[in-house]
TILUMFI-999963 format. One line per field, with one value per atom (N, C-alpha, C): residue in three letters; x, y, z; atom name. Coordinates in Angstrom, 1 decimal, decimal comma. Layout:
BEGIN
zafi = c(ALA;...) .
x = c(X;...) .
y = c(Y;...) .
z = c(Z;...) .
zami = c(CA;...) .
This chain:
BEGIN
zafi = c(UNK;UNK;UNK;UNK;UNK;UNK;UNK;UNK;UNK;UNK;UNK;UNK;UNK;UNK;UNK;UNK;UNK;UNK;UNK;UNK;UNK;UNK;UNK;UNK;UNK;UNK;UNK;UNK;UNK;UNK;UNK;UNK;UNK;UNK;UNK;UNK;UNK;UNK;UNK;UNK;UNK;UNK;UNK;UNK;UNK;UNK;UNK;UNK;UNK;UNK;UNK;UNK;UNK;UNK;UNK;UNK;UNK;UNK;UNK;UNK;UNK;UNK;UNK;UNK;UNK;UNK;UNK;UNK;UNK;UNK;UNK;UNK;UNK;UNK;UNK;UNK;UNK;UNK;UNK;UNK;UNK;UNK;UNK;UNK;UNK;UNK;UNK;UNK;UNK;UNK;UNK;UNK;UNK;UNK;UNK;UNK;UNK;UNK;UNK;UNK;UNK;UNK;UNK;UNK;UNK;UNK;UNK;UNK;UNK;UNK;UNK;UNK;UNK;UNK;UNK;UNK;UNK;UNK;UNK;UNK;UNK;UNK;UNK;UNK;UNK;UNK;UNK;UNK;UNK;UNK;UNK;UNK;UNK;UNK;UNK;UNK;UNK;UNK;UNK;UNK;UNK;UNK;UNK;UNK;UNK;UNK;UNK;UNK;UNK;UNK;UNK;UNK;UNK;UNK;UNK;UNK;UNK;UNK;UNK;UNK;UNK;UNK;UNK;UNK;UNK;UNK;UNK;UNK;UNK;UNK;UNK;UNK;UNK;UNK;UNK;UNK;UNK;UNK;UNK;UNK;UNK;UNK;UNK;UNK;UNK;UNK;UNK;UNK;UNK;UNK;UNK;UNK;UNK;UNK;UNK;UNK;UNK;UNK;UNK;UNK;UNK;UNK;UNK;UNK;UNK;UNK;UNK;UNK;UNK;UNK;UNK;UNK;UNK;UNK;UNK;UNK;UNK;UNK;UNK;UNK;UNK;UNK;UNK;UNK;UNK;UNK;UNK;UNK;UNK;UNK;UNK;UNK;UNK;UNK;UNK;UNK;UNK;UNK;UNK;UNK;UNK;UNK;UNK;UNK;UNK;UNK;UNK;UNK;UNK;UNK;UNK;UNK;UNK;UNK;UNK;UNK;UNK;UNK;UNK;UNK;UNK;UNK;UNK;UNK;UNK;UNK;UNK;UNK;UNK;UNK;UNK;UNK;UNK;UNK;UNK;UNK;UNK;UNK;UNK;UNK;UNK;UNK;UNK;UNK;UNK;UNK;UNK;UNK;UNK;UNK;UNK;UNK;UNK;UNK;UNK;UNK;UNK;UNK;UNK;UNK;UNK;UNK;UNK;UNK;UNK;UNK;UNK;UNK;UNK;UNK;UNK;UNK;UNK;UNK;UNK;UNK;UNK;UNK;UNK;UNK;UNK;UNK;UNK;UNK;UNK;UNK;UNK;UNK;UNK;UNK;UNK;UNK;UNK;UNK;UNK;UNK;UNK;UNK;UNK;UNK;UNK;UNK;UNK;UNK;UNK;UNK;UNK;UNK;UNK;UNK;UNK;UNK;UNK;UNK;UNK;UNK;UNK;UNK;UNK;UNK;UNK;UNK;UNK;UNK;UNK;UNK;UNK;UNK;UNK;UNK;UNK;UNK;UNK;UNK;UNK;UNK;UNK;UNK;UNK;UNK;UNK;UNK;UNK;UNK;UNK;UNK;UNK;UNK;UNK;UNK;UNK;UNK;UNK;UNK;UNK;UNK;UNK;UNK;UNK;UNK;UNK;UNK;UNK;UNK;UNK;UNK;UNK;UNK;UNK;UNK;UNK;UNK;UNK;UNK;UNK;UNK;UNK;UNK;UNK;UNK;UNK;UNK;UNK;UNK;UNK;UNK;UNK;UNK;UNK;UNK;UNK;UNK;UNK;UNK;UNK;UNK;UNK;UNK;UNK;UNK;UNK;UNK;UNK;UNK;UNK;UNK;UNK;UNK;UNK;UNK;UNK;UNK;UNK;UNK;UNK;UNK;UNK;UNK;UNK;UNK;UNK;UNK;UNK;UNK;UNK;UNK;UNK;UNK;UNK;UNK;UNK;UNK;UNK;UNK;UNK;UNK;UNK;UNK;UNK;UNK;UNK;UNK;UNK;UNK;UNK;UNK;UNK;UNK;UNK;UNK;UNK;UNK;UNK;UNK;UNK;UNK;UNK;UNK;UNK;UNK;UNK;UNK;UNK;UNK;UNK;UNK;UNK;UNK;UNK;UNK;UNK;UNK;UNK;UNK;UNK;UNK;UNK;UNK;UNK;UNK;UNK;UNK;UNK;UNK;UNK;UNK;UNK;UNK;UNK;UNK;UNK;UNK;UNK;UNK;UNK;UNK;UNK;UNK;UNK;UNK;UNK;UNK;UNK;UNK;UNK;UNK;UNK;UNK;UNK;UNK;UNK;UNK;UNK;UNK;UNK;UNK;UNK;UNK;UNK;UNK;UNK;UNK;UNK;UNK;UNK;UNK;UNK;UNK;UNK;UNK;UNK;UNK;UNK;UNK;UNK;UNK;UNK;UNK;UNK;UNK;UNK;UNK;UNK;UNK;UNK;UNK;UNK;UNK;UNK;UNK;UNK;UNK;UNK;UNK;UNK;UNK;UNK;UNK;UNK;UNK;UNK;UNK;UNK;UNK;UNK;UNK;UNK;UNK;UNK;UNK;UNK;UNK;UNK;UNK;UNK;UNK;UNK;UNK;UNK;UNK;UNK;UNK;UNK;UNK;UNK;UNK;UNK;UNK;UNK;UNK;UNK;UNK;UNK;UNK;UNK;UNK;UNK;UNK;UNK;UNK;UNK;UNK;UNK;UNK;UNK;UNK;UNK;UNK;UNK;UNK;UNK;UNK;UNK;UNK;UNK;UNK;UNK;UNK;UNK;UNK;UNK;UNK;UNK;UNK;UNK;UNK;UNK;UNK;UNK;UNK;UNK;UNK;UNK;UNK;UNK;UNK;UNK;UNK;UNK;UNK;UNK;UNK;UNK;UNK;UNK;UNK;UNK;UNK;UNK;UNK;UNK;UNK;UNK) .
x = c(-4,0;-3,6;-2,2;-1,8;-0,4;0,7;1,8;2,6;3,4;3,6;3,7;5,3;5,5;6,8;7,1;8,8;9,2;9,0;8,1;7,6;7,7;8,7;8,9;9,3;8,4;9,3;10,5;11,6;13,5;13,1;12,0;11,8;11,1;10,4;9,0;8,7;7,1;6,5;7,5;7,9;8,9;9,7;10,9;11,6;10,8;10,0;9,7;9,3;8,3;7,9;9,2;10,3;11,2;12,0;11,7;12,5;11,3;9,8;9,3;8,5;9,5;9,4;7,9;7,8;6,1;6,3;7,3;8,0;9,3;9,9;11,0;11,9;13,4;14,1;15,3;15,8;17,0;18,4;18,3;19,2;20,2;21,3;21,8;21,3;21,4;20,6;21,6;20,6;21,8;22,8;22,2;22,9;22,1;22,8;21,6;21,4;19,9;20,0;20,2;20,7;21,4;20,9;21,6;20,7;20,3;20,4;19,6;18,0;17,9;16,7;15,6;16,2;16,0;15,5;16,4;16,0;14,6;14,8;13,8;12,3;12,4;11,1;10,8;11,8;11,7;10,9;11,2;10,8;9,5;9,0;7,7;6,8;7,3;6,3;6,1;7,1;6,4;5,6;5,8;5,2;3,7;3,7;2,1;1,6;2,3;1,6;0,7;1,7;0,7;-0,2;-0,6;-1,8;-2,9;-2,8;-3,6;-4,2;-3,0;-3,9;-4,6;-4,3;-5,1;-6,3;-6,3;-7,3;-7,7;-7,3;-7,6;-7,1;-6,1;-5,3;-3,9;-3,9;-2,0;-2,2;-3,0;-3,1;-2,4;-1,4;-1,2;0,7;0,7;1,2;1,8;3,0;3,2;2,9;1,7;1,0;0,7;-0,6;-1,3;-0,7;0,3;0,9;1,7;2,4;2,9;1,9;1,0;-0,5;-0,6;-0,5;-1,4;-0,3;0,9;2,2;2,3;2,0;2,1;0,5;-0,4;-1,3;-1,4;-0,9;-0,3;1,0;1,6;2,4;2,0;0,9;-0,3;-1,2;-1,2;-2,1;-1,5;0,1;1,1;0,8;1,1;1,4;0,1;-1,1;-2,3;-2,3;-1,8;-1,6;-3,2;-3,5;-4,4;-4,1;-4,9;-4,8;-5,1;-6,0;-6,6;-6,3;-6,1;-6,0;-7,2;-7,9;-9,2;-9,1;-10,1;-9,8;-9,8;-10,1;-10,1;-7,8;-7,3;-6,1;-5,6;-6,4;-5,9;-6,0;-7,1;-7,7;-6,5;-6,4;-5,0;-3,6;-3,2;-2,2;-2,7;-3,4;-3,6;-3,0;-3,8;-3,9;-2,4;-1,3;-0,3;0,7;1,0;1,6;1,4;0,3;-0,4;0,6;0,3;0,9;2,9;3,3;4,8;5,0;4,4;4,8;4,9;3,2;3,8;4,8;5,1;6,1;7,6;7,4;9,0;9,1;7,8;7,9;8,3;7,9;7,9;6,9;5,8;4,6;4,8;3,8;4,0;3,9;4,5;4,7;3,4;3,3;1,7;1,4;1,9;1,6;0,7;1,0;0,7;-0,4;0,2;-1,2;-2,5;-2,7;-3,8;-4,9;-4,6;-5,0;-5,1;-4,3;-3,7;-4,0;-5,5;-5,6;-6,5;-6,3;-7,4;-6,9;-5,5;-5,3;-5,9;-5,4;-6,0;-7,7;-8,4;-9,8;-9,9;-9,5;-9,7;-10,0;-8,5;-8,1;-8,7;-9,0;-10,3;-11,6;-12,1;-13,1;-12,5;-11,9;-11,7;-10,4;-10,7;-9,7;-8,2;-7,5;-6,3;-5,7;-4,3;-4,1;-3,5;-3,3;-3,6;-4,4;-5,5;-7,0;-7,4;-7,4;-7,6;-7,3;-5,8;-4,9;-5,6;-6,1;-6,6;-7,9;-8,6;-9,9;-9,9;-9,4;-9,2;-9,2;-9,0;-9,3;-10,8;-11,6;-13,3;-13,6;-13,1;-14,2;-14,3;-15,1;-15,3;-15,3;-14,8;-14,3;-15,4;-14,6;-16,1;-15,6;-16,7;-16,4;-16,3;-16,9;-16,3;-15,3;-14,3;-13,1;-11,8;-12,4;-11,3;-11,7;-13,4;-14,3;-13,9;-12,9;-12,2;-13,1;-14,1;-14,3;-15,6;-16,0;-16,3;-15,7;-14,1;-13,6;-12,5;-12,6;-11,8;-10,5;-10,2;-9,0;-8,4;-8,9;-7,8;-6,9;-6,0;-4,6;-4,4;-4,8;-4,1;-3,7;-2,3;-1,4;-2,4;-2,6;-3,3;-3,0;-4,2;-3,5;-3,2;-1,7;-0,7;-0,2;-0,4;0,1;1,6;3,0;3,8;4,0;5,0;5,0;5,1;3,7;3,5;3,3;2,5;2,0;0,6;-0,5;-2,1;-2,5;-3,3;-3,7;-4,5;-5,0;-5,6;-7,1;-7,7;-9,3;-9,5;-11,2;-11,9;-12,2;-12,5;-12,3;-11,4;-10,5;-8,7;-8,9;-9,0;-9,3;-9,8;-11,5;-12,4;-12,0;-11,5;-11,2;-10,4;-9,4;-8,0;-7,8;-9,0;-8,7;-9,8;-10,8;-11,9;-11,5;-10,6;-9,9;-9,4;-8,5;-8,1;-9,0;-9,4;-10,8;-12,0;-11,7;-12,8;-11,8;-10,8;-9,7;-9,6;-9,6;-9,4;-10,5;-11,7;-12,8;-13,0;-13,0;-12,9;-12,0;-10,6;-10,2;-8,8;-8,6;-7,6;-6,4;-5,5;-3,8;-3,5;-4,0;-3,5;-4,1;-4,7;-5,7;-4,3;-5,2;-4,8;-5,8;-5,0;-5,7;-7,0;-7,3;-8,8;-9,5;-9,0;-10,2;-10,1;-9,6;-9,1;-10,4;-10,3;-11,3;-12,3;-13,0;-14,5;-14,9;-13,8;-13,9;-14,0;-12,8;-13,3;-14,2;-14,9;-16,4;-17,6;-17,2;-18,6;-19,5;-18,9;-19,8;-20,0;-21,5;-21,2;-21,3;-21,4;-20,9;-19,6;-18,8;-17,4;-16,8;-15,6;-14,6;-14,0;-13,8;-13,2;-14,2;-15,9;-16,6;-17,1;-16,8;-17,5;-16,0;-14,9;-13,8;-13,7;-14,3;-14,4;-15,6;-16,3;-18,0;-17,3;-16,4;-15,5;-14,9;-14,4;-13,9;-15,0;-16,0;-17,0;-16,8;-17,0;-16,4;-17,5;-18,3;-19,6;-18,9;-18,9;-18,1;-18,6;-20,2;-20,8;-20,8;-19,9;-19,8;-18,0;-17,8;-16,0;-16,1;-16,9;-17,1;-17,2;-18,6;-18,6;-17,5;-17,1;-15,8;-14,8;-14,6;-13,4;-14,0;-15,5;-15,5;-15,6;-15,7;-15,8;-14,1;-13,4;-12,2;-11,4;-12,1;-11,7;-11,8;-10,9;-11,1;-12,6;-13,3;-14,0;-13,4;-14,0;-13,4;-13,8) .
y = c(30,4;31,5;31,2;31,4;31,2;32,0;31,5;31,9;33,2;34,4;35,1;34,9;35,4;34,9;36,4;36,4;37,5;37,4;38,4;38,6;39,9;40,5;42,0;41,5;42,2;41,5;42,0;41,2;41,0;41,8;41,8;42,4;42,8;43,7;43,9;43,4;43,7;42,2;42,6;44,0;44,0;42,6;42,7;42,0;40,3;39,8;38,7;38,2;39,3;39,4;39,1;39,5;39,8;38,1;37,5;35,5;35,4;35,2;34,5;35,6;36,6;37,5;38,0;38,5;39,2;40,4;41,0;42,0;42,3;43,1;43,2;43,4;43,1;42,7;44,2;44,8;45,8;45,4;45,2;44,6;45,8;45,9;46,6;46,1;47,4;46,7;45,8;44,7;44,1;43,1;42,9;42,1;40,6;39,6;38,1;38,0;37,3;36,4;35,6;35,9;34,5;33,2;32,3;30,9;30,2;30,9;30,1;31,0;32,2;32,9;32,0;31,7;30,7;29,1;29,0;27,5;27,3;28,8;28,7;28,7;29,6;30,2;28,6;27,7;26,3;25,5;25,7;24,6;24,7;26,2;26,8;26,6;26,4;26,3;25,0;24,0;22,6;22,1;22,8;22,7;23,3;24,4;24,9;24,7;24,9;24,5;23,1;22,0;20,7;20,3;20,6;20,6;21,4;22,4;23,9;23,1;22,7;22,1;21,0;20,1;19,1;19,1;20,0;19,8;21,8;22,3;23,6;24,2;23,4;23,4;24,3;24,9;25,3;26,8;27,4;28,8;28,6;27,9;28,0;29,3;29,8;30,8;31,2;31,7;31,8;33,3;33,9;35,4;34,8;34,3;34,0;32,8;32,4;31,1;32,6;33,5;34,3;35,6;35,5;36,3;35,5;34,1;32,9;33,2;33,3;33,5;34,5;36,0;37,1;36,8;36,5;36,7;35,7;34,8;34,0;35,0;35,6;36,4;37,5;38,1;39,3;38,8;37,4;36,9;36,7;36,4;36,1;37,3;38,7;40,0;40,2;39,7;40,3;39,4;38,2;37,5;36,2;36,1;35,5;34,0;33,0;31,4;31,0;31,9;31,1;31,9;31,7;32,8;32,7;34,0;33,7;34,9;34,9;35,9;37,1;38,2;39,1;39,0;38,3;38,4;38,4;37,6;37,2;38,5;39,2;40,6;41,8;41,9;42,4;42,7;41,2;41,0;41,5;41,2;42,2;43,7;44,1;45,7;45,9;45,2;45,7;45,1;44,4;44,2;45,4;45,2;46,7;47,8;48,3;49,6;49,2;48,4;48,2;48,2;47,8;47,8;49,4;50,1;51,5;52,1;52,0;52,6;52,4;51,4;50,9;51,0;52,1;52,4;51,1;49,6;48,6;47,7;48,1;47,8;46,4;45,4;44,1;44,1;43,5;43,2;43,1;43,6;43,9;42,5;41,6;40,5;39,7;40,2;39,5;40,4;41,7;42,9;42,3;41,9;41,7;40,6;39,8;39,0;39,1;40,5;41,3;42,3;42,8;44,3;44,2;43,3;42,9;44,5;45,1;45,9;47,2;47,1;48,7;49,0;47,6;47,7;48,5;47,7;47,7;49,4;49,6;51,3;51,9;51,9;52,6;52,7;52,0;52,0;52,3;53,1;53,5;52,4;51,4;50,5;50,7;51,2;51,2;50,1;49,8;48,8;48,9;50,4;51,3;50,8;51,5;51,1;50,2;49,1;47,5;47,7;47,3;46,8;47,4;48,7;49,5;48,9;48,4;47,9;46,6;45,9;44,3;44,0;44,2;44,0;44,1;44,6;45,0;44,2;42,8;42,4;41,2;40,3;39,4;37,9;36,9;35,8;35,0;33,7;33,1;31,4;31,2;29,3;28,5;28,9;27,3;27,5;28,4;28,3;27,2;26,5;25,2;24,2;24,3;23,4;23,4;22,6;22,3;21,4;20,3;19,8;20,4;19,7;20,3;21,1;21,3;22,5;21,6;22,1;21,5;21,2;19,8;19,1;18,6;18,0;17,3;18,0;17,8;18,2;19,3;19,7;20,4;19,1;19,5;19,3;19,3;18,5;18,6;19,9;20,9;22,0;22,0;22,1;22,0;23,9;24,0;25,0;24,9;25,9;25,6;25,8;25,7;25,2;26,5;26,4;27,8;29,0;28,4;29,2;29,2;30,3;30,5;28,8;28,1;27,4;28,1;27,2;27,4;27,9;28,7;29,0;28,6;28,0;27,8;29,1;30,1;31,4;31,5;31,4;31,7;30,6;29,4;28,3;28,2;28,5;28,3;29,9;31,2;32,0;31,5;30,8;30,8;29,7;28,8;27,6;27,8;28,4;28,7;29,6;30,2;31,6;30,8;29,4;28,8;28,3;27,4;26,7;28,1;28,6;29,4;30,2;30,2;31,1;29,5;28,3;27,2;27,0;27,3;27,2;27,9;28,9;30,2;30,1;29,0;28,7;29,7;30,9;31,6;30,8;31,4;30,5;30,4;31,3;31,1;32,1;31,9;32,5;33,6;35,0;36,4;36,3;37,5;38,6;39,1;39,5;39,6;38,4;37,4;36,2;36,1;35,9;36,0;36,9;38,2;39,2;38,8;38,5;37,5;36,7;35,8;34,4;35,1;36,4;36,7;37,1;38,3;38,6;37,9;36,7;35,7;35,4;35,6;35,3;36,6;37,7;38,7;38,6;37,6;37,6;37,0;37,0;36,4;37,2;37,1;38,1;39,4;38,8;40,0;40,8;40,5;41,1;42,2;41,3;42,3;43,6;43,1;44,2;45,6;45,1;46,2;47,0;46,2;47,6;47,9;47,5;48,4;49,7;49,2;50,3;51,5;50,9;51,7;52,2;50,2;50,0;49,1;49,2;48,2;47,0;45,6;44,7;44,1;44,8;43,4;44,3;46,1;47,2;46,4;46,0;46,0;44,3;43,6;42,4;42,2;43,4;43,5;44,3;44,9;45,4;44,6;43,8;43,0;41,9;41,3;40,9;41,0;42,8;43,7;43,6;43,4;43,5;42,2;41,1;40,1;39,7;39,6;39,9;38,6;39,0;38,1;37,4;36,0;34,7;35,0) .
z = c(68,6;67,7;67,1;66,2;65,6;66,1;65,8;66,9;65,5;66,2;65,2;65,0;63,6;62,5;62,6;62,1;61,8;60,3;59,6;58,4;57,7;58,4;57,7;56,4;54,9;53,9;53,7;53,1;52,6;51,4;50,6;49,1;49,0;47,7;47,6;46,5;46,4;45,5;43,9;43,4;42,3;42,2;44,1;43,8;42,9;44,3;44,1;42,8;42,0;40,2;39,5;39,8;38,4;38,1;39,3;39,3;38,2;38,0;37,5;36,1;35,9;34,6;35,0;35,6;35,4;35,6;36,1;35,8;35,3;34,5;34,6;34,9;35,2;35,7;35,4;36,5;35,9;35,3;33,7;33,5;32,7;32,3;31,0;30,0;29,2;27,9;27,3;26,7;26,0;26,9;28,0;29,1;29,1;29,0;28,5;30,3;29,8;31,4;32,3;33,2;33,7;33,9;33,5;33,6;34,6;36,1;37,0;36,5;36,5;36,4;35,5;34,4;33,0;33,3;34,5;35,1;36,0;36,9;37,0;37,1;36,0;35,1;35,0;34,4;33,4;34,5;35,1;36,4;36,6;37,1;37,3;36,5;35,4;33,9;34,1;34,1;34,4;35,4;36,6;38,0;38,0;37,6;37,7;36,2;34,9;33,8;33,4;33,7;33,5;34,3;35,7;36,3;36,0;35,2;34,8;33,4;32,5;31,6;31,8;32,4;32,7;33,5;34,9;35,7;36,0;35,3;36,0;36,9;37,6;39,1;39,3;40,0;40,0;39,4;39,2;38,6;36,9;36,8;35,7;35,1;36,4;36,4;38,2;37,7;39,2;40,2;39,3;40,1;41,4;41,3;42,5;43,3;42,8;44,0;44,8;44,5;45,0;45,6;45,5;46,1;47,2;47,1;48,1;49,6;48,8;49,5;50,6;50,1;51,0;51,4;50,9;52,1;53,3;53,6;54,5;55,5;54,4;55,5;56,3;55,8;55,8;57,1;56,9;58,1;59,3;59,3;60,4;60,9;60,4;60,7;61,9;61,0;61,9;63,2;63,3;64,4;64,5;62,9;62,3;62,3;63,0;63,3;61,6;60,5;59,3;58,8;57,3;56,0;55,8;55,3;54,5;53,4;52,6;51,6;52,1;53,0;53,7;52,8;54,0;53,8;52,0;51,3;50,0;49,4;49,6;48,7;49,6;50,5;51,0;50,4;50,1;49,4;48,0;47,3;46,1;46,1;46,9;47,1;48,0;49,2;49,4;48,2;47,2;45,6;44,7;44,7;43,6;44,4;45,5;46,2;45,9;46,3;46,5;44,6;43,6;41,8;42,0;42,2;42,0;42,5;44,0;44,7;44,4;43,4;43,1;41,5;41,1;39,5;38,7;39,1;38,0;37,8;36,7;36,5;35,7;36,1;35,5;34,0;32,9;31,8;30,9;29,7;29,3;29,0;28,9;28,4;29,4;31,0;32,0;32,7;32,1;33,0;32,2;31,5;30,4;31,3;32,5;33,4;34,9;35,2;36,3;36,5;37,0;36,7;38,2;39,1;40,4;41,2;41,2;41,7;41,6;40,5;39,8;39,8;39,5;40,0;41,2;42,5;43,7;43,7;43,4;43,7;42,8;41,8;41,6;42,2;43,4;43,8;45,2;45,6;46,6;47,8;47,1;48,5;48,4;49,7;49,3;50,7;50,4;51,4;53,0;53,0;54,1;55,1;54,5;55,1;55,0;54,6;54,5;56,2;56,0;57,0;58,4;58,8;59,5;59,9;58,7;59,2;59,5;59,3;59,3;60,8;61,5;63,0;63,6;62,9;63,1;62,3;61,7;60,7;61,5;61,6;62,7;61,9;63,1;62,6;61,7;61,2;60,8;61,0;62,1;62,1;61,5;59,9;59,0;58,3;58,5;57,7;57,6;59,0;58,5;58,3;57,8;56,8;55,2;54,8;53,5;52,8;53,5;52,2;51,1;49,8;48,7;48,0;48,2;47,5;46,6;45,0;44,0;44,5;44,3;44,7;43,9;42,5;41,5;41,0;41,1;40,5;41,5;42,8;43,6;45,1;45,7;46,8;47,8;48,8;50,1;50,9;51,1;51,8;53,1;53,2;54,5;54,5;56,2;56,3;56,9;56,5;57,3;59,0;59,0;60,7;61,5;62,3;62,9;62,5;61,1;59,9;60,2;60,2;59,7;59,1;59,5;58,5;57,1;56,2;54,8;55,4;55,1;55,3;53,9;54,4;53,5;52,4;52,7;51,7;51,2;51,8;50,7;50,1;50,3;48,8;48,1;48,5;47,6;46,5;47,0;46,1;44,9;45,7;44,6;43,9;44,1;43,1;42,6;42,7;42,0;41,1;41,4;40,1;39,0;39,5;38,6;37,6;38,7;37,5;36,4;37,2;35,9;35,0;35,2;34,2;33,1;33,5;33,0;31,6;32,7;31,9;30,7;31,0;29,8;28,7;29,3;27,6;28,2;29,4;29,5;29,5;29,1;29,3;31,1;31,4;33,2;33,8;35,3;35,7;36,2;37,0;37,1;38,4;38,6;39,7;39,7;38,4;37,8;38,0;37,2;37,9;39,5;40,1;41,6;42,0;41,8;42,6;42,4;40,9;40,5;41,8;42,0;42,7;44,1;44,5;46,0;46,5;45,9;45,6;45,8;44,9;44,9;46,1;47,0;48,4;48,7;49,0;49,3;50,9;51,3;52,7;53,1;52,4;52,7;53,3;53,8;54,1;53,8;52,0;51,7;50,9;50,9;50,5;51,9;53,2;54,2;54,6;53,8;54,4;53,5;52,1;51,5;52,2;52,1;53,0;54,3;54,6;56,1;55,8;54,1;53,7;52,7;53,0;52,5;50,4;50,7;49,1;48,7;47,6;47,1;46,6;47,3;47,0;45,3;44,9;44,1;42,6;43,0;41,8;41,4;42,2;42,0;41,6;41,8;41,2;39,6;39,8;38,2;37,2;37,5;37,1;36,6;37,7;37,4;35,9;36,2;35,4;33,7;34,0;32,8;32,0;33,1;32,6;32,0;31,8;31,7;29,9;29,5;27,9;27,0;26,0;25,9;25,1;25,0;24,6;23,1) .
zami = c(N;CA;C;N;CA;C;N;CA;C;N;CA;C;N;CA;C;N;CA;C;N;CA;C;N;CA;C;N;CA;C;N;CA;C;N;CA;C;N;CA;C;N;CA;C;N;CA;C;N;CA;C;N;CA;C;N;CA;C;N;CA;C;N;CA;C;N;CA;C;N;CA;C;N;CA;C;N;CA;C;N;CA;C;N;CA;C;N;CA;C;N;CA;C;N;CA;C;N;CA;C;N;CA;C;N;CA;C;N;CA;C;N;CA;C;N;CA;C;N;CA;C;N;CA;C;N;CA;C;N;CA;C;N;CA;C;N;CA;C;N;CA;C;N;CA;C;N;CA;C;N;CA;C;N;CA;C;N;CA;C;N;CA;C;N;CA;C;N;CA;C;N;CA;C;N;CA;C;N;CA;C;N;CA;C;N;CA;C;N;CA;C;N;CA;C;N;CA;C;N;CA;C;N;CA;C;N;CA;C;N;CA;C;N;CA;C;N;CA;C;N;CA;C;N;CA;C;N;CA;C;N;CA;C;N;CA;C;N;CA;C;N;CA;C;N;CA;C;N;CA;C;N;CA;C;N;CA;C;N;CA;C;N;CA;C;N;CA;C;N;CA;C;N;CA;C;N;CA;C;N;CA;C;N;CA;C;N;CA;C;N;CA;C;N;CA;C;N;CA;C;N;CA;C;N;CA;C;N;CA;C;N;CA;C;N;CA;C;N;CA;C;N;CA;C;N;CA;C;N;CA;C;N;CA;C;N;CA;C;N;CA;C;N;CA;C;N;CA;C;N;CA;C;N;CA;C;N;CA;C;N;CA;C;N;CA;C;N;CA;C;N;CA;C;N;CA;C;N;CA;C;N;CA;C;N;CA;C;N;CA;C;N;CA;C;N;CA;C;N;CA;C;N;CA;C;N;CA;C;N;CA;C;N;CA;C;N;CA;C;N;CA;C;N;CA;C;N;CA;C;N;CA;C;N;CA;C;N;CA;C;N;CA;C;N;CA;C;N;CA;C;N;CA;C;N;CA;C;N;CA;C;N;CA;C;N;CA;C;N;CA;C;N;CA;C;N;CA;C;N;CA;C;N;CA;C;N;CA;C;N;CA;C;N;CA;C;N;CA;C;N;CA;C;N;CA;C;N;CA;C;N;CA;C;N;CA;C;N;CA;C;N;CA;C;N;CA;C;N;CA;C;N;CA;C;N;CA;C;N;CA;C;N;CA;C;N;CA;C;N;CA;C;N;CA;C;N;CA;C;N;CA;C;N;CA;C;N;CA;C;N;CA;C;N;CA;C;N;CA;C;N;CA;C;N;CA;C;N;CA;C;N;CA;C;N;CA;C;N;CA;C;N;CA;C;N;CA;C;N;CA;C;N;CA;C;N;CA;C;N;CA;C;N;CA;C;N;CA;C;N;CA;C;N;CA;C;N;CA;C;N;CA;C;N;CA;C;N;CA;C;N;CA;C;N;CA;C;N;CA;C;N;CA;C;N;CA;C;N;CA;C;N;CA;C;N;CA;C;N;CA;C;N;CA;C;N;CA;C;N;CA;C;N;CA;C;N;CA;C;N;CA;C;N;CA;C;N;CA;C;N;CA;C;N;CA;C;N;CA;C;N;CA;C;N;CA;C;N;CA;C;N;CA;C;N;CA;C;N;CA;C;N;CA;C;N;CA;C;N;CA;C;N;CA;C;N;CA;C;N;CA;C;N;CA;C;N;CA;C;N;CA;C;N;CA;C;N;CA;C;N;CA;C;N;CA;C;N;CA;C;N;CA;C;N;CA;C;N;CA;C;N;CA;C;N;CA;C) .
């Protein structure tokens, strides 16, 4: 089992949103931005952008590298050896709760790809009760069966040290979000494609934690995919 981390978050997902603009930032009006922020937006754009166009890879965008992020820490907390989507759909729903609670809702530019939250919580899941049920959902043996899962243009998945390894669910979700946001022609996959992608198995993880929470995993599938603008 992983050796547990001190993972109280330093910020909430606001803070973490406002480095890579997906939220806004409290500035005075009329106050420019500072140019580390500027740098490195610049950087991130090169880092996840040209693998996205080329191979579908990298989300495209730095939402779900920072989703991938806290639900790894989500998994420390539970005292969890694998991430799997159970934890990724988590982290949705505790981001969603911390934007509202800190009154700073992501940028319409970006909500337009980012609405996996507000689905959820319309269908009853809040991240409360996730967290409550997640202990009754029962393990599953092939999660640190990686291969068949899209690899061009993504990094070998390495967990950090004394970190959850990668589950096969949490990958096949989140690079599968990518590639089909890719497909569709979208600029950069979202949280909306994400929930599609976590769904897809209705025996996966984070489809059996919603029916914990006495949530129809395959009504909140279609939803999401209702919300996905047409091409």
């Amino acid at each position: 089992m992983a050796r547990r981390l001190p993972v109280t978050p330093r910020s909430s997902a606001a803070d973490d949103l406002t480095l890579p603009r997906i939220v806004e930032p409290h500035r005075a009006p009329g106050a420019t931005e500072p140019l580390r922020l500027a740098l490195v937006r610049l950087v991130t754009g090169a880092f996840l952008g040209r693998p996205y166009r080329r191979h579908g890879a990298r989300y495209g965008h730095p939402m779900l590298l920072l989703v991938e992020q806290r639900a790894r820490q989500l998994a420390v907390r539970a005292g969890a050896d694998v991430v799997t989507s159970a934890h990724v759909l988590m982290a949705v729903l505790a981001m969603h709760d911390e934007l509202l609670r800190d009154g700073r809702p992501v940028r319409p530019d970006v909500h337009r790809w980012n609405q996996a939250g507000e689905i959820l919580v319309s269908h009853g899941a809040t991240a409360g009760a996730a967290v409550h049920a997640l202990p009754g959902l029962p393990s599953v043996d092939d999660e640190r069966r990686l291969d068949g899962l899209p690899d061009k243009g993504w990094h070998e998945p390495k967990a950090p040290f004394a970190a959850p390894a990668h589950g096969r669910s949490e990958l096949s979700a989140l690079r599968g979000a990518s590639l089909a946001a890719f497909r569709r022609g979208d600029p950069y996959a979202g949280t909306t494609h994400l929930l599609v992608e976590l769904l897809a198995d209705p025996a996966g993880p984070a489809a059996r934690l919603l029916r914990l929470l006495d949530v129809d995993p395959a009504s909140v599938r279609a939803d999401a995919q209702r919300h996905l603008p047409e091409q």
